[in-house]
C-alpha positions as a printed NumPy array, in Angstrom:
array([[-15.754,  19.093, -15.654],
       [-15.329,  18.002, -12.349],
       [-12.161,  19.275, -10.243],
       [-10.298,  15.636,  -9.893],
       [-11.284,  14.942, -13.416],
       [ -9.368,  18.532, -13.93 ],
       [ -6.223,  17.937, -11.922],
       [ -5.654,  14.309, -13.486],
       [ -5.84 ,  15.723, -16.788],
       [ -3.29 ,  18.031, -15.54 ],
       [ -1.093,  15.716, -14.4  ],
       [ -1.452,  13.735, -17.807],
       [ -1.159,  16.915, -20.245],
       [  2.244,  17.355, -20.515],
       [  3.64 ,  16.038, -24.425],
       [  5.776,  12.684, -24.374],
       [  8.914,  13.534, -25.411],
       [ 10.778,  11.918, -28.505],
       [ 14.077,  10.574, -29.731],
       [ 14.451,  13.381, -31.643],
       [ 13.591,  16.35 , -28.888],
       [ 15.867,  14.545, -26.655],
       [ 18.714,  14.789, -29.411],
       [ 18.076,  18.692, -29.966],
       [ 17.623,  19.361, -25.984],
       [ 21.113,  17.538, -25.871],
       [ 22.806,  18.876, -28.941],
       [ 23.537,  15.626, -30.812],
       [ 22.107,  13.333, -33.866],
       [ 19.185,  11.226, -33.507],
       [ 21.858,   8.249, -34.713],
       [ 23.872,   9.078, -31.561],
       [ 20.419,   8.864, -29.386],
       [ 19.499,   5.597, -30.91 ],
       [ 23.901,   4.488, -29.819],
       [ 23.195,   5.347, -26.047],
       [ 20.078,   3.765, -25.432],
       [ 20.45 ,   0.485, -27.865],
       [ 23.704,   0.191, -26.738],
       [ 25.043,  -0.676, -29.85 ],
       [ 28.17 ,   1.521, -31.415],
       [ 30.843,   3.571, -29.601],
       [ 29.241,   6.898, -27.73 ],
       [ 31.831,   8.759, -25.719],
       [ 31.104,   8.879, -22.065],
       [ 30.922,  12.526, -21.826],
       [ 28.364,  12.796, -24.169],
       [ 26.384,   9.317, -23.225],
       [ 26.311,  10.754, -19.954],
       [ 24.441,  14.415, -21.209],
       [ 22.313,  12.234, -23.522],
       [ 20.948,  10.445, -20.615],
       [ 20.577,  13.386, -18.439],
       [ 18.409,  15.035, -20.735],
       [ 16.425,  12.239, -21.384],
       [ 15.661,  11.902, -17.562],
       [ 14.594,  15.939, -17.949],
       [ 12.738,  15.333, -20.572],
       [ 10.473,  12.47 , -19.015],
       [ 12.066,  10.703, -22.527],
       [ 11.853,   6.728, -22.166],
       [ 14.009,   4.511, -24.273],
       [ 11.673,   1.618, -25.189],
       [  9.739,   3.966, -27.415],
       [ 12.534,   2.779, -29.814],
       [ 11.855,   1.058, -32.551],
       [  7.912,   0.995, -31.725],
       [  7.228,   4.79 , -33.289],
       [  5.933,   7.64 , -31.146],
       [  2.506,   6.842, -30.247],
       [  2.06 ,   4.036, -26.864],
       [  0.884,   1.291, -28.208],
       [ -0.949,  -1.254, -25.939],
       [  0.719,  -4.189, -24.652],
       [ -2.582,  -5.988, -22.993],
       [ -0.614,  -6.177, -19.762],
       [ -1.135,  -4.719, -16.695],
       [  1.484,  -4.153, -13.769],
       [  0.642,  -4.895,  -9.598],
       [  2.865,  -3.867,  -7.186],
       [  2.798,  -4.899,  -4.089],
       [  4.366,  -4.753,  -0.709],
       [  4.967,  -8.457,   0.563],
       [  3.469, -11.342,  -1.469],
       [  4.273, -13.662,   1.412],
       [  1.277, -11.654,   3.358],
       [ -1.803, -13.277,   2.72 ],
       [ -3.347,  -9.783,   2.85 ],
       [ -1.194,  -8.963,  -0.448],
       [ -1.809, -12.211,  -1.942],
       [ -5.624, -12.616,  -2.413],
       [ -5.424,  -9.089,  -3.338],
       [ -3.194, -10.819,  -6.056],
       [ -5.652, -13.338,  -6.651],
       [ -8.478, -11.058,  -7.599],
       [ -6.457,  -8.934,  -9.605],
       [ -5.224, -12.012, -11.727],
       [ -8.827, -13.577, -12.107],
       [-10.275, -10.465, -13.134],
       [ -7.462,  -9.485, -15.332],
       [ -7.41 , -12.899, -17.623],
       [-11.068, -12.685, -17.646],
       [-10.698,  -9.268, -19.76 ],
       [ -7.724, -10.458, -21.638],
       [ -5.228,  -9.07 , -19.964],
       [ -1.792, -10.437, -18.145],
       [  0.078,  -8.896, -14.925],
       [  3.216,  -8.188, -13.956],
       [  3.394,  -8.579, -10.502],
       [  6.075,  -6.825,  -8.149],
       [  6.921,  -6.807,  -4.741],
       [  8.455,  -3.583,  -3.044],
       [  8.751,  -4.768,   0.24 ],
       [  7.881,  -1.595,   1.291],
       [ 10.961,  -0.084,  -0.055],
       [ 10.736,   3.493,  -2.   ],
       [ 14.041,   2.885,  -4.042],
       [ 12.728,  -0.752,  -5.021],
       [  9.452,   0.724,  -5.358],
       [ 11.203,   3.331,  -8.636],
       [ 12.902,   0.434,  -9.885],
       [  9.437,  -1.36 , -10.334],
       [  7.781,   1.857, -11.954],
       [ 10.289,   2.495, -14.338],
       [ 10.523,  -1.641, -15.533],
       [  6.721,  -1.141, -15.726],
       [  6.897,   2.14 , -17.743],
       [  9.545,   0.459, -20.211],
       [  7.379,  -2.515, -20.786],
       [  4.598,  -0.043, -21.699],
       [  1.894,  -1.296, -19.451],
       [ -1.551,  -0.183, -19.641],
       [ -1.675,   0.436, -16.459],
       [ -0.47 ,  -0.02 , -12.446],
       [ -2.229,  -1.166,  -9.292],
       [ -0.138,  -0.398,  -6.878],
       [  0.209,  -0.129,  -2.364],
       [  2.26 ,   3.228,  -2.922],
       [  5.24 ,   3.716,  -0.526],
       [  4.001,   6.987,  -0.28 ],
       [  7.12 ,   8.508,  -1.868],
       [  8.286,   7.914,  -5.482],
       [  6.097,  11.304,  -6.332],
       [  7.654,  12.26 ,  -9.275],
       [  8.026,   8.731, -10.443],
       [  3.862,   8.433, -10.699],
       [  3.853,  11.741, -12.185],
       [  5.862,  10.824, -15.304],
       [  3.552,   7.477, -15.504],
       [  0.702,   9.548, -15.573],
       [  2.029,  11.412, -18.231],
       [  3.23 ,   8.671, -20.57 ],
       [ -0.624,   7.963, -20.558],
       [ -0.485,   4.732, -18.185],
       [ -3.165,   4.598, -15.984],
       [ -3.052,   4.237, -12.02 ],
       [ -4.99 ,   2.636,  -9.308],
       [ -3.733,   2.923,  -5.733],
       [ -4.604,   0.537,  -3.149],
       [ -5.212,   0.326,   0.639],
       [ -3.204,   3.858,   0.217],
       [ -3.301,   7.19 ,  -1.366],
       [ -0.188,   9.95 ,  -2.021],
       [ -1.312,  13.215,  -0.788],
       [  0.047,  15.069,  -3.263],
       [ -1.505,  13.214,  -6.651],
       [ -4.657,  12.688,  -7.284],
       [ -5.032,   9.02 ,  -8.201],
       [ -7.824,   7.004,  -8.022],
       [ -7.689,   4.173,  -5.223],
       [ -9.756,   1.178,  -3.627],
       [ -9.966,   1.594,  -0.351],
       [-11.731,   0.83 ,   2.968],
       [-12.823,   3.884,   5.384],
       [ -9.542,   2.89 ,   7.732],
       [-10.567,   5.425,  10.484],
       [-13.957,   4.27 ,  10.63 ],
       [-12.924,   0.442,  10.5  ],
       [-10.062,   1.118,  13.583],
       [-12.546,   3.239,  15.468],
       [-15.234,   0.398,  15.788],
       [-12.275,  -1.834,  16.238],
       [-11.044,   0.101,  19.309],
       [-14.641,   0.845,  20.518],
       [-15.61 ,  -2.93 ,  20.815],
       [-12.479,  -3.29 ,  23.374],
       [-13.816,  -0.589,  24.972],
       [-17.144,  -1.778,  25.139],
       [-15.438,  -5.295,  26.968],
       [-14.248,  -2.72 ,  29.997],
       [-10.743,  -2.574,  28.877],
       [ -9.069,   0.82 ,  29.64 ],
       [ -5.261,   0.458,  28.852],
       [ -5.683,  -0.888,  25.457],
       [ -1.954,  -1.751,  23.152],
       [ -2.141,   0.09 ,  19.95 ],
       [  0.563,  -1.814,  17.389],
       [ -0.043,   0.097,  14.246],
       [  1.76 ,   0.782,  11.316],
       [  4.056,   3.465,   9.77 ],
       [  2.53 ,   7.156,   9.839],
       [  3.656,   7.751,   6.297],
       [  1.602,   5.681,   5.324],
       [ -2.093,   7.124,   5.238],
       [ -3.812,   3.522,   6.12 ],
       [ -1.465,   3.514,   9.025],
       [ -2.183,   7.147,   9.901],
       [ -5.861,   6.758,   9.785],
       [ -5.923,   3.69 ,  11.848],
       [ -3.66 ,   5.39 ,  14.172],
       [ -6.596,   8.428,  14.208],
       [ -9.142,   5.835,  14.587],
       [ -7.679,   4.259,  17.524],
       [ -7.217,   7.589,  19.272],
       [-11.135,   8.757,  18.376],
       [-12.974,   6.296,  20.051],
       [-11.007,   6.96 ,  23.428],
       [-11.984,  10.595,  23.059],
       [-15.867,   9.181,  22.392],
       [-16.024,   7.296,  25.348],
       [-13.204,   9.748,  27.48 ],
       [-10.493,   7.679,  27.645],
       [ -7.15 ,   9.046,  28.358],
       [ -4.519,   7.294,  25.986],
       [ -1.634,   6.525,  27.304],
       [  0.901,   7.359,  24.59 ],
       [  3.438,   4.023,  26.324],
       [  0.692,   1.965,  24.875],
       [  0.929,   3.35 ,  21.226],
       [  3.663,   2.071,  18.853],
       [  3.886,   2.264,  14.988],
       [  6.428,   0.524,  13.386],
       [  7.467,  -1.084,  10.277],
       [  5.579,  -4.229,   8.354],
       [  8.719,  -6.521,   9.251],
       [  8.282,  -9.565,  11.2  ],
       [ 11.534,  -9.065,  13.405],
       [ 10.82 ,  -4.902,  13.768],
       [  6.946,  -5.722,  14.766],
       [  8.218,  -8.732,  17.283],
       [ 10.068,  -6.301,  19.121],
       [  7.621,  -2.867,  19.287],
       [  4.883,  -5.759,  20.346],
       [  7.033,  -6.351,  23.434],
       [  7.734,  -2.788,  23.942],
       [  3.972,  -2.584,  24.528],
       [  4.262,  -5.9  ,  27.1  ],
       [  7.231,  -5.103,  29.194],
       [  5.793,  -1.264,  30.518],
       [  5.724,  -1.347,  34.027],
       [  1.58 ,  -1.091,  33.67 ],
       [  0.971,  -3.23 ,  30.435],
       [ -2.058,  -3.499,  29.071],
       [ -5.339,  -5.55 ,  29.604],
       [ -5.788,  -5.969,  25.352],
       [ -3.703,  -5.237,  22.124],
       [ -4.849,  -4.603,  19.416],
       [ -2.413,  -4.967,  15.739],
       [ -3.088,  -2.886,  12.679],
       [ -2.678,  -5.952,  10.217],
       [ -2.019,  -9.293,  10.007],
       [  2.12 ,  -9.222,  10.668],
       [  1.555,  -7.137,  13.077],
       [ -1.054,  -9.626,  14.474],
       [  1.158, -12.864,  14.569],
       [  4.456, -10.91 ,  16.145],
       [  1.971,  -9.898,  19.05 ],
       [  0.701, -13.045,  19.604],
       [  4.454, -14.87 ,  19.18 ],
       [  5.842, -11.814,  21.907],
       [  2.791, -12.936,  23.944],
       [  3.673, -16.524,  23.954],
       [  7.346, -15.84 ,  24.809],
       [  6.197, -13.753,  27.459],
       [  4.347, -16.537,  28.989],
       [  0.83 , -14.74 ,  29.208],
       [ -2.435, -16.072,  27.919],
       [ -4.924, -15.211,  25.323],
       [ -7.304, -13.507,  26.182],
       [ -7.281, -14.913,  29.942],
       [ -4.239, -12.114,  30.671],
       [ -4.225, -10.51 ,  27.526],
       [ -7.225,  -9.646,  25.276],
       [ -6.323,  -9.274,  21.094],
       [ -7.802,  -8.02 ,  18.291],
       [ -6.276,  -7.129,  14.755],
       [ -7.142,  -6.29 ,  11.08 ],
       [ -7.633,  -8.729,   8.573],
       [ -8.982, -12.087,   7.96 ],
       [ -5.999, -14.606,   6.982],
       [ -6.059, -18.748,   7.82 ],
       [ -4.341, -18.826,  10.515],
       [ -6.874, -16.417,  12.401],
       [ -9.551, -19.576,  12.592],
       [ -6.956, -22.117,  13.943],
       [ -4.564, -20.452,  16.373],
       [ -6.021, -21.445,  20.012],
       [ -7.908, -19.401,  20.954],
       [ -9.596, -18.044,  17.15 ],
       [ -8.77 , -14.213,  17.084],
       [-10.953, -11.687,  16.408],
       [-10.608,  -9.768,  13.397],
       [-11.508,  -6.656,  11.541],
       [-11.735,  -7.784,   7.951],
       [-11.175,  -6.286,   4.476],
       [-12.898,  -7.868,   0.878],
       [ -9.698,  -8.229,  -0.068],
       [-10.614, -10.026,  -3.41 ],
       [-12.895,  -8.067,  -4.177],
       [-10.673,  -4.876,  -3.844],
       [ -8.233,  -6.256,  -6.18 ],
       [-11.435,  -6.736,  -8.595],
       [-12.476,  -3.504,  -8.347],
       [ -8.719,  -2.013,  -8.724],
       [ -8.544,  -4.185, -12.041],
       [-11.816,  -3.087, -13.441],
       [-10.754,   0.801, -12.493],
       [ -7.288,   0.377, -14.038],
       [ -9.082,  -0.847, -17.565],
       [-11.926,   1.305, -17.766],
       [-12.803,   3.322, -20.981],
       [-13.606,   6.034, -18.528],
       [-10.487,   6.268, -16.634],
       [-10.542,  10.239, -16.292],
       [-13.772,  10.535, -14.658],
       [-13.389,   7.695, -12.336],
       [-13.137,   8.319,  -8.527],
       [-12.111,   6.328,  -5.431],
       [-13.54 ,   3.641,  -4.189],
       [-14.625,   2.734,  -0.523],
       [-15.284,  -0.972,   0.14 ],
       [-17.233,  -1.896,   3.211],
       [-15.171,  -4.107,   6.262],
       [-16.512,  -6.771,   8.598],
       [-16.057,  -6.885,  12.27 ],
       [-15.997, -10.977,  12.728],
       [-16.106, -11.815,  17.224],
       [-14.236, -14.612,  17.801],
       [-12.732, -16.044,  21.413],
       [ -9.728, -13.955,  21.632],
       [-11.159, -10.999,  23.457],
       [-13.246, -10.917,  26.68 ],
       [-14.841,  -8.672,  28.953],
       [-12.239,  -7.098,  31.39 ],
       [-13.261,  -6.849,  35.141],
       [-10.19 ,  -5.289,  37.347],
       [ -8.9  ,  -7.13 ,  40.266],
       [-10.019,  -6.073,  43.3  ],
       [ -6.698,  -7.106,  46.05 ],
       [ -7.346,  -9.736,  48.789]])
């Protein structure tokens, strides 16, 4: 047996508990159990509260009600994501959805916004409705929230992401790799004090990237200058005004590159409302492939993810008969050269 297939069985092997060990745990009937969670009959607080407390202890979920002890399938399958206004997000959507009604399933789809307390509230609806299982863009908290998933039998597929601490199958791209050829093609065009606009370092896509960036000015040795490097949050308004942080340094840089698409547009609107040019003043560069890439003037370069095809894979991973043994998946990324970067050539004074 191989030593993930080991550790998920791990995290799987604890019992699901029942109505009736969460009435003996708490010291009441199994008709006062049934009261408190079907809301039906008089319960006194004090003893509503305990039931509930030691159902939380004992990973005990009410919708097992009235459906016997054993999961039974529902034939759906949850998706949460972070922002389903990001294209990124939703043709990862898209491929989950095809894929999923071409095996007979149906989704739940959820959107966290990034948010870890949102991000519990979405597990636990998706636990309740008995899913078969989650795709998810983790938060990269909620640990013991997957955990009790996991052990309720519901399988999970992590995207983009992984949790350090559980060991979850996930479709991903090599995100160092990807932002290290990223950063060494601006390189490669002469630049020297290249923006960095990345994303959250809890997050390990935006602490890879992050690594990437820095490992192909050690290749080449390039000093980084740590003014140029910003990671922020995913929101429009937050990236907008880290991307002028990077513009407004007394030396600003010659390119910029942005960790994702958001990222990507609130760079290019600071740029505009700083009055510079693209790439004539500024060179950019960013992850992902979205419309609007092709028709801003000029068309940006981009570092692009099979998007669909990830959500594919996470589907097909999420329903196999082999769950247990499966392990993560790495999908390749495309480096697409458009007009928005050019070679750099410093000024020499008159």
């Amino acid at each position: 047996m191989s030593e993930s297939k080991s550790a998920r069985q791990q995290q799987r092997s604890v019992k699901q508990a029942t109505m009736k060990d969460v009435a003996v745990a708490a010291g009441v009937g199994l008709g006062t159990v049934s009261r408190v969670f079907s809301k039906q009959g008089k319960v006194a607080e004090s003893t509503r509260h305990r039931v509930e407390e030691t159902a939380r202890e004992l990973n005990y979920h009410p919708s097992a009600i009235g459906r016997g002890l054993k999961r039974q399938a529902t034939d759906n399958i949850g998706l949460i994501v972070a922002d389903i206004s990001n294209n990124f997000y939703g043709e990862f959507a898209q491929g989950v959805l095809a894929t999923a009604k071409s095996m007979g399933r149906h989704v739940i789809l959820c959107a966290s916004g990034e948010d870890a307390e949102s991000e519990k509230e979405y597990i636990d609806l998706l636990v309740e409705q008995r899913v078969d299982g989650i795709i998810a863009f983790p938060t990269g908290h909620n640990v013991g929230a997957w955990q009790s998933a996991l052990r309720l039998g519901i399988n999970i597929v992590f995207a983009d992401r992984t949790i350090d601490e559980l060991n979850i199958p996930s479709v991903l791209i090599d995100n160092l790799a990807a932002a290290r050829s990223l950063t060494e093609y601006v390189l490669a065009l002469g630049h020297r004090r290249i923006g960095y606009l990345g994303g959250p370092s809890h997050l390990t896509s935006g602490r890879l990237r992050t690594e990437g960036f820095r490992r192909a000015h050690a290749d080449m040795g390039v000093e980084v200058d740590e003014q140029l490097v910003v990671q922020t949050r995913f929101t429009r308004d937050t990236a907008y005004a880290s991307a002028l942080r990077l513009l407004v340094v007394e030396e600003p840089p010659t390119a910029l590159i942005a960790s994702n698409n958001v990222l990507g547009e609130a760079a290019l609107t600071a740029i505009r409302d700083r009055r510079l040019r693209v790439p004539e003043d500024i060179s950019v560069v960013m992850f992902d492939e979205v419309p609007w890439a092709k028709l801003v003037d000029p068309p940006i370069t981009v570092l692009s993810q099979p998007v669909w095809q990830m959500g594919q894979a996470a589907t097909r991973m999420i329903l196999a008969p082999d769950y247990e043994n499966l392990h993560s998946l790495m999908l390749p990324t495309e480096l697409t050269l458009r007009a928005s970067a050019r070679p750099w050539y410093p000024r020499v004074p008159v």
